[in-house]
C-alpha angles and dihedrals in degrees: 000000000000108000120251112263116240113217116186122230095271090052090042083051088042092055101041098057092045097052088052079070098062100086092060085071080057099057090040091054089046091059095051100046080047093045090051099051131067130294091248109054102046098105084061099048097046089046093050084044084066084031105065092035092056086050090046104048088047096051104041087048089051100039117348095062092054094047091043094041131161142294113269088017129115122289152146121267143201121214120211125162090005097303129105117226115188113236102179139007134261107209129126118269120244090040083278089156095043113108098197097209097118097289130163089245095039094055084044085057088052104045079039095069102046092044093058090046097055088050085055101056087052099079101047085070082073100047089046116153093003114042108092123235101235092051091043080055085051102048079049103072103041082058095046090044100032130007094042107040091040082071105029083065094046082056107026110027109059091277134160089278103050084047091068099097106052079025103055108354108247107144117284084332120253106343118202101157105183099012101278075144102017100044114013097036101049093044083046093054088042092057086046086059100046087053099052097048091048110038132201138333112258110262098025091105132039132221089274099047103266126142114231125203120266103179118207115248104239126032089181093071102043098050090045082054090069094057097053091038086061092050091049095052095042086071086032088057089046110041090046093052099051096039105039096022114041096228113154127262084246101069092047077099089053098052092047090050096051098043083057096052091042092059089042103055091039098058100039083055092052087048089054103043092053089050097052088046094045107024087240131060122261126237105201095030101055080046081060101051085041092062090034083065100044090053090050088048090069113074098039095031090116107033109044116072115242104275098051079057084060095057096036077063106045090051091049086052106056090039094062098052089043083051102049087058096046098059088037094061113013096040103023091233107171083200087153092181096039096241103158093046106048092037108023098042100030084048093060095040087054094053091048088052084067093058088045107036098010105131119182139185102247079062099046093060089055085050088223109137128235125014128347108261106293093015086124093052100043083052090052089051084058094053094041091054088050093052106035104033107013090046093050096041098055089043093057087038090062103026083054086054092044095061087056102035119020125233110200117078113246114270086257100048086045089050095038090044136252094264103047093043106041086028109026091223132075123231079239114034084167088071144058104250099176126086132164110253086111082086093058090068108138112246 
């Protein structure tokens, strides 16, 4: 069992303002899932956006904290080759056990909510104009009070993967320290998920198998996303280092540096990109590679310098646009927001940067650079859990849903729009919001 960290009362003020920030990742996230759908269904989005966080935060207070847990509390464990490696928590369910008087667990309880909730809102960019609100509700809290706190505690509380380094000595074990895993890849795999079960928009694909472009409404909101979802993961980057990953009050600077330069080259590489492959710069693409970076800041925010955050950015940037039309072509993934690319793909990359990059400072004091020896495969196993168990899990987990309770509005609410048909007003009763690109469905 991994000891409770201890955080004096400067480092507990320090956390708790900067996880008040957090929501503001949410609201950032919600515009631009709103931005990059249709006119006509972006009372719906914003509204599942509340939604979703009001479901997560509910269930993960009443079930997901006390399976995720916290490092040196109580939990279940698996034994193989004679040690013992902790799979889920063993705490009470409604925080029963928390004293909320500044304490290491209590502050974990309250990053807690809002990180699961702005894992929650990631997969409704991918769902976007078809997916219904109550099912959207539903496919909420199996992953508030499943999917997400079964890892986080694998990560954050004292689980098998943060046991990989006194366990089997692979560096510190596996190292996210703001959620570039926890938070942004398995809200990533879920909106894979989301998008595979319910496949794509009418009209996004024609009779021979071509996507067409269904350009977002409002390129304002999403833009001015980006900005509110920095400033919220500049407190999410913070908050999760110094809490869940001991790192000192002083390179707090350092983490909110980094996750800066990160966004910034990321999305100055997207803009660029776009501009070299289509002679202008693209909007809602460049959104995309800002966020990317933003959710490959996350893991290695407080142990890489500032130009390896650079690169760490400028990589994130171009994968994500590489990735969007990749789904788009080769898988026929309708993902409008670019969910699983920005925060799926960008996740994973960021988890890699702190098996390439990662310094520490039990390696600093042997003045030996990079990772400890097996960061980077500690850091593999993460991704291959991801990919291989997490991926799978939340898949069941919704296609199981889905057979009860079905996810996909019905063909008339889609053609009508989300807002007219779940909420009986548009976002813009002055305009027009129907066309007719529901015909060009491919038979």
């Amino acid at each position: 069992m991994m000891p409770q960290p201890v955080l004096s009362d400067l480092a507990a003020l320090l956390c708790i303002a900067s996880i008040l920030m957090i929501p503001l990742a949410v609201a950032g996230l919600s515009l631009i899932n709103t931005g990059l759908g249709r006119a006509r269904s972006a009372s719906q989005m914003i509204l599942s956006s509340l939604c979703v966080f009001g479901v997560a935060a509910l269930v993960y207070f009443a079930f997901g904290f006390a399976w995720q847990g916290y490092p040196g509390g109580p939990g279940y464990q698996m034994f193989v080759a004679g040690r013992g490696w902790s799979w889920i928590a063993n705490s009470s369910f409604f925080l029963r056990n928390i004293s909320f008087d500044g304490s290491p667990a209590s502050l974990a309880s309250l990053f807690g909510i809002f990180s699961v909730a702005l894992a929650a809102v990631i997969p409704l960019g991918s769902g976007t104009e078809r997916w219904r609100l109550g099912a959207a509700c539903a496919s909420t809290a199996l992953f508030a009070g499943w999917t997400y706190p079964l890892f986080a505690h694998w990560v954050w509380g004292g689980g098998w993967l943060a046991q990989l380094g006194t366990g089997a000595g692979l560096g510190r074990g596996f190292v996210d320290a703001g959620g570039s895993g926890t938070i942004q890849a398995v809200g990533g795999l879920t909106a894979l998920s989301i998008a595979w079960i319910l496949g794509p928009r009418y009209g996004k694909y024609t009779v021979e198998g071509m996507p067409s472009a269904i350009p977002g409404h409002n390129s304002v909101l999403v833009l001015f996303g980006c900005l509110l979802t920095l400033i919220g993961w500049l407190g999410l980057n913070s908050a999760g280092s110094v809490l869940l990953n001991g790192v000192e009050l002083g390179q707090v600077i350092k983490v909110i540096l980094n996750t800066t330069l990160c966004a910034s080259a990321a999305g100055l590489m997207a803009a660029a990109f776009t501009y070299v492959r289509f002679g202008k710069p693209d909007a809602s693409l460049t959104a995309n590679g800002w966020v990317g970076g933003l959710a490959a800041s996350s893991a290695a925010c407080a142990f890489v310098v500032p130009a390896e955050a650079v690169v760490i950015g400028g990589i994130a940037g171009g994968l994500v646009i590489l990735s969007v039309e990749w789904l788009e072509l080769r898988l026929s993934v309708d993902d409008p927001s670019g969910s699983v690319s920005v925060h799926g793909v960008a996740g994973l990359w960021g988890i890699l940067a702190v098996g390439l990059f990662g310094r520490f400072p039990s390696s600093a004091a042997t003045g030996a650079s990079g990772a400890p020896a097996g960061q980077w495969l500690a850091q593999l196993v993460g991704i291959a859990t991801l990919i291989g168990f997490v991926l799978p899990l939340t898949y069941g987990l919704n296609w199981l849903l889905d057979r009860f309770y079905p996810l996909r509005v019905s063909p008339e609410g889609e053609r009508q729009g989300m807002d007219l048909y779940e909420l009986g007003a548009g976002a813009y009763p002055e305009f027009v919001t129907h066309s007719e690109e529901f015909m060009q469905r491919k038979l």
